[in-house]
C-alpha positions, 0 to 999 in steps of 0.5 A, spaced: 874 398 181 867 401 183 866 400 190 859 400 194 860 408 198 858 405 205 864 400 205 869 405 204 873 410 207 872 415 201 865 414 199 863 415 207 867 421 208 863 424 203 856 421 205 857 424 212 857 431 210 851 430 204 844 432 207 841 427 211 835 426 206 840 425 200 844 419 203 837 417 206 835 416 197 841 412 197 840 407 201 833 408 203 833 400 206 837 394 207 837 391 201 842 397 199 847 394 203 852 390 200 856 386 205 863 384 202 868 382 208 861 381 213 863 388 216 860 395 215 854 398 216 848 394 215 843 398 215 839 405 214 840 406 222 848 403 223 849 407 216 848 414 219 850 412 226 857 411 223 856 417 219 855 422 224 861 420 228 866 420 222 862 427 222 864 430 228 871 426 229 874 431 221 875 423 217 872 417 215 875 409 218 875 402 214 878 397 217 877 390 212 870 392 210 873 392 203 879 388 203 881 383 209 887 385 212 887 392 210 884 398 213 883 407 209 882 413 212 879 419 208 878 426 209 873 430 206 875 436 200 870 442 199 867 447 194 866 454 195 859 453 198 862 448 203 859 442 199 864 436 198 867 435 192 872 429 193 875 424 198 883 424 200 884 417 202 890 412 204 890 405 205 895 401 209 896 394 211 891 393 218 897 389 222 900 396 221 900 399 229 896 406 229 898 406 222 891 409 220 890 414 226 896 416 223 895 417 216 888 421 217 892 427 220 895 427 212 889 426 210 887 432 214 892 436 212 892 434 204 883 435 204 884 441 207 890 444 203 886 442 196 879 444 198 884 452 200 886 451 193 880 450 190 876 457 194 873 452 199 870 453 205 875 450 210 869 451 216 866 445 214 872 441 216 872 439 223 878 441 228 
């Protein structure tokens, strides 16, 4: 199933360390938004918002904004020049108490571990 990257935890985790002008081509108005469950960033400014703050914690959070009742968390994989290659990403129900806080710690762990076994620069990833 293909997914718009804006909804999902994978696709934001990715998104968040792309320079700032590629996800601007991506989604450079609002009619790029689409809405599935009536949450998630609805525009170019919530977008980026969310991104810089998905940046800085290390991993990316998405609470129903693809399916009711389930929530994903995902971390980032890097290459060799620090750009991001792939997403580790978990799903769990969202009645799951810190069930997704909890996950992004091995999400963390796994993304780093990869992007260690590809050569990857491991200083793109936040402590």
């Amino acid at each position: 199933m293909r997914l718009p990257a804006h909804l999902t935890a994978s696709g934001r985790s990715l998104l968040a360390y792309m320079p700032r002008p590629h996800v601007r081509a991506l989604y450079p108005g609002t009619g790029g938004f689409v809405d599935r469950t009536r949450a998630g960033p609805a525009s170019p400014s919530e977008l980026h918002e969310l991104l810089n703050r998905e940046r800085r914690r290390g991993w990316s959070l998405e609470e129903g904004e693809v399916s009711e009742g389930l929530s994903s968390v995902a971390a980032t994989t890097f290459d060799h020049n620090g750009v991001p290659l792939a997403a580790i990403s978990l799903t769990v129900p969202s009645a799951r108490p810190g069930g997704a806080v909890a996950l992004a710690r091995h999400a963390r762990r796994a993304a780093a571990d990869l992007t260690r076994r590809l050569g990857g620069k491991l200083s793109e990833i936040p402590r």
